[in-house]
C-alpha positions as CSV (number, residue, x, y, z in Angstrom):
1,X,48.5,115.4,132.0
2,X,51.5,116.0,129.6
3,X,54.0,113.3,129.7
4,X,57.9,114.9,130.2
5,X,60.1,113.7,127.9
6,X,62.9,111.1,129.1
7,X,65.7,113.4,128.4
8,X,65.4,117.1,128.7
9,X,67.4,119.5,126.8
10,X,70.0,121.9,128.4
11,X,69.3,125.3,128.6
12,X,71.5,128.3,129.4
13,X,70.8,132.2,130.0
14,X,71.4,132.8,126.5
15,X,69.5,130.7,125.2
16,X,66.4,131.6,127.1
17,X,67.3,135.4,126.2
18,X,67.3,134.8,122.6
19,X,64.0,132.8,122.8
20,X,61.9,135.5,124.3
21,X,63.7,137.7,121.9
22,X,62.2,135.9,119.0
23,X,58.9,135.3,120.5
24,X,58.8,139.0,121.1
25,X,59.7,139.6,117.4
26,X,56.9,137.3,116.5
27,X,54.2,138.9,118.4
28,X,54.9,142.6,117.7
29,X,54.5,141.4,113.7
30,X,51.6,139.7,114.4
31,X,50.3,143.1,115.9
32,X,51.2,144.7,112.9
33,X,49.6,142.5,110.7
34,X,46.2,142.8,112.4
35,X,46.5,147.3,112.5
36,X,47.7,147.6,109.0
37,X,44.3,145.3,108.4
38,X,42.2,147.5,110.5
39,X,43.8,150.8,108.5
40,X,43.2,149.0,105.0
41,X,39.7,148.3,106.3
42,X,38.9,151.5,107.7
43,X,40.4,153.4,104.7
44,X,38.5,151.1,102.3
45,X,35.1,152.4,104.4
46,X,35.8,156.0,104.2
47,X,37.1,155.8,100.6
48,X,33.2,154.1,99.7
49,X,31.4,157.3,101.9
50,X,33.3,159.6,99.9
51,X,33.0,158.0,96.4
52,X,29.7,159.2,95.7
53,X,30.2,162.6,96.7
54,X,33.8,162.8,94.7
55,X,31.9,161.2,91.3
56,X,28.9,163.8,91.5
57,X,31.9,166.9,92.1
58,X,31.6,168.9,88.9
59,X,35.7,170.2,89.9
60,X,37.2,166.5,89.2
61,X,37.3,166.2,85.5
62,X,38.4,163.0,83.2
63,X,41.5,164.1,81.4
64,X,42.4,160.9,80.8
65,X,41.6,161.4,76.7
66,X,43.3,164.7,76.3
67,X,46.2,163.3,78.2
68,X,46.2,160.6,75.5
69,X,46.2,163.1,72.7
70,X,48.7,164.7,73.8
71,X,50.8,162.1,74.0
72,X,50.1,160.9,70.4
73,X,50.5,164.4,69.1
74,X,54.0,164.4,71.0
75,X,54.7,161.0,68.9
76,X,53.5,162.5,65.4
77,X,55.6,165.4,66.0
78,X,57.9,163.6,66.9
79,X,58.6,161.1,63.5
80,X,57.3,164.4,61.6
81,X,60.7,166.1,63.2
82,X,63.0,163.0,62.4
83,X,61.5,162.6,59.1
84,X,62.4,166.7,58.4
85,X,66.0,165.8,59.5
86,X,66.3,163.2,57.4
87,X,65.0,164.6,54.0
88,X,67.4,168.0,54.8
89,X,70.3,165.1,55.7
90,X,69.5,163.2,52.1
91,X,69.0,166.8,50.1
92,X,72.9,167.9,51.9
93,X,74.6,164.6,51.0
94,X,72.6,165.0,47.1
95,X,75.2,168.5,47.1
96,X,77.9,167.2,48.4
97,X,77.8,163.8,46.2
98,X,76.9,166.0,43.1
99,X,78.8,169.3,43.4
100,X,81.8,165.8,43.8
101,X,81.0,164.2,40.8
102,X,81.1,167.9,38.8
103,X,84.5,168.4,39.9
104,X,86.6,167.9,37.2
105,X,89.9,165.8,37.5
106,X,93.3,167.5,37.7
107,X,94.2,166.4,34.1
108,X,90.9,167.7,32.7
109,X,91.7,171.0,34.7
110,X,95.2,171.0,32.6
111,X,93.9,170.1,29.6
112,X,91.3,172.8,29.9
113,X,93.7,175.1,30.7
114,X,95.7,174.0,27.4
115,X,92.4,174.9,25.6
116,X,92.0,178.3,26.6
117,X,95.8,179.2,26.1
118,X,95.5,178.2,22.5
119,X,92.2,179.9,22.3
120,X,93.5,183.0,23.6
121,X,96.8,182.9,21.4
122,X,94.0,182.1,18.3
123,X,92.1,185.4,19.7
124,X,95.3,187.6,19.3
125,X,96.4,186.0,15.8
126,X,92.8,186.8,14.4
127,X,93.0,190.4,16.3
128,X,96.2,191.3,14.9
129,X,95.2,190.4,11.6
130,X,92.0,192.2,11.6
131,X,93.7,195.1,12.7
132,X,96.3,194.9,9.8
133,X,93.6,194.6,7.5
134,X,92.1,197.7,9.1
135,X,95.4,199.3,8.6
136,X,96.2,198.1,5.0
137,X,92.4,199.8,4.0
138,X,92.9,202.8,5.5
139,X,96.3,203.5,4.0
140,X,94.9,202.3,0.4
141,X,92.3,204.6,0.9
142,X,94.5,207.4,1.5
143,X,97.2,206.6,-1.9
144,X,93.8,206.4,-3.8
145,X,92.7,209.8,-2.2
146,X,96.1,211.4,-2.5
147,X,96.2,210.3,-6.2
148,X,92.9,211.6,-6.8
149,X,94.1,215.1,-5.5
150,X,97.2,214.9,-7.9
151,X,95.3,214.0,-10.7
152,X,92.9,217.5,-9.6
153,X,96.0,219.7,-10.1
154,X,97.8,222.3,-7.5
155,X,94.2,224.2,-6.9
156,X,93.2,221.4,-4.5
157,X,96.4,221.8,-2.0
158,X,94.2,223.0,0.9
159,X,91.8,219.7,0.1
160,X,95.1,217.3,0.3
161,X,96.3,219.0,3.5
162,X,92.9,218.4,5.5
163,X,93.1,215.1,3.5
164,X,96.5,214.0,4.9
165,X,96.0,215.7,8.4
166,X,92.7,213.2,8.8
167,X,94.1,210.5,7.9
168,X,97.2,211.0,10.1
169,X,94.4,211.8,13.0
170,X,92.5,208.8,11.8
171,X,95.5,206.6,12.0
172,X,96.1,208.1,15.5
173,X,92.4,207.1,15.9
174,X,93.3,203.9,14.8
175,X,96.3,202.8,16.7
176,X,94.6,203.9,20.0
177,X,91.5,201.7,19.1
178,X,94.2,199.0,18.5
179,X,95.8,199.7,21.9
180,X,92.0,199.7,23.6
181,X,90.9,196.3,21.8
182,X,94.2,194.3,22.9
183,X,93.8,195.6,26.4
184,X,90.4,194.8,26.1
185,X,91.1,191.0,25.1
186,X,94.3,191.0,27.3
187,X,91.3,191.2,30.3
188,X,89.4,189.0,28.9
189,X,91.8,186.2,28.9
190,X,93.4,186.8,31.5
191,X,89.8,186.2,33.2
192,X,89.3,183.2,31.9
């Protein structure tokens, strides 16, 4: 027989409530414990009948190494793509840095354009005078050709007329193909 104890606790309503409570609690885990080991045992059981029938099914197929192709031909595309961005990133910033360093400063841009002025003023000097020149032959030509035609006497009249008509048509000539070269050099400074 079980000895009471000398002194026995109190107990109230509540307290008795909230102990069956808990051993309740206790006991419905307890159940579940013991039918989730049933399931898990029962599953485990059917799961070993049906192995041998699912490994000899010719429908299930191993993918697992064309799964794990893919996946390294995703990578490889992958740094092939980043590497193609960042060769056509390089080869843009090359341009920029280059077409940069070709730029010329704003004093070389003035001094250039200094250049060509005097270049295009030397052009028209050189021009003019060539031109002169031009103008100074013909017209010795024609004294030379008109003294000639003296020396030949009145019977060559008709000659010095057609003489001094082509040479007034060939200066005429002249002065437009003087006009047409200094337009003609006008555009081309003016374009550079």
């Amino acid at each position: 027989m079980q000895k009471k104890p000398a002194i026995e606790p109190a107990t109230t309503k509540a307290l008795t409530l909230l102990m069956e409570t808990r051993r309740k609690e206790i006991e419905q885990r307890k159940k579940n414990e013991e039918n989730r080991k049933i399931e898990d045992e029962n599953r485990k059981i059917r799961q070993n009948r049906l192995k041998e029938r699912v490994q000899g099914s010719k429908d299930i197929v191993d993918n697992r190494k064309e799964l794990e192709e893919q996946r390294k031909k995703k990578q490889e595309d992958f740094i092939n793509k980043l590497n193609d961005d960042k060769n056509k990133y390089m080869e843009i910033l090359g341009n920029i840095n280059q077409r940069v360093a070709n730029r010329p400063l704003m004093l070389e841009t003035i001094g250039k354009k200094k250049d060509m002025i005097t270049m295009k003023q030397n052009m028209q000097k050189e021009i003019e005078e060539a031109l002169k020149e031009a103008r100074d032959n013909e017209n010795n030509n024609n004294n030379n050709i008109n003294n000639v035609n003296e020396m030949d006497g009145s019977s060559n009249n008709f000659n010095n007329n057609n003489n001094e008509m082509g040479s007034s048509n060939n200066n005429n000539n002249l002065g437009n193909s003087d006009n047409i070269i200094i337009e003609e050099h006008k555009e081309e400074t003016e374009l550079i």
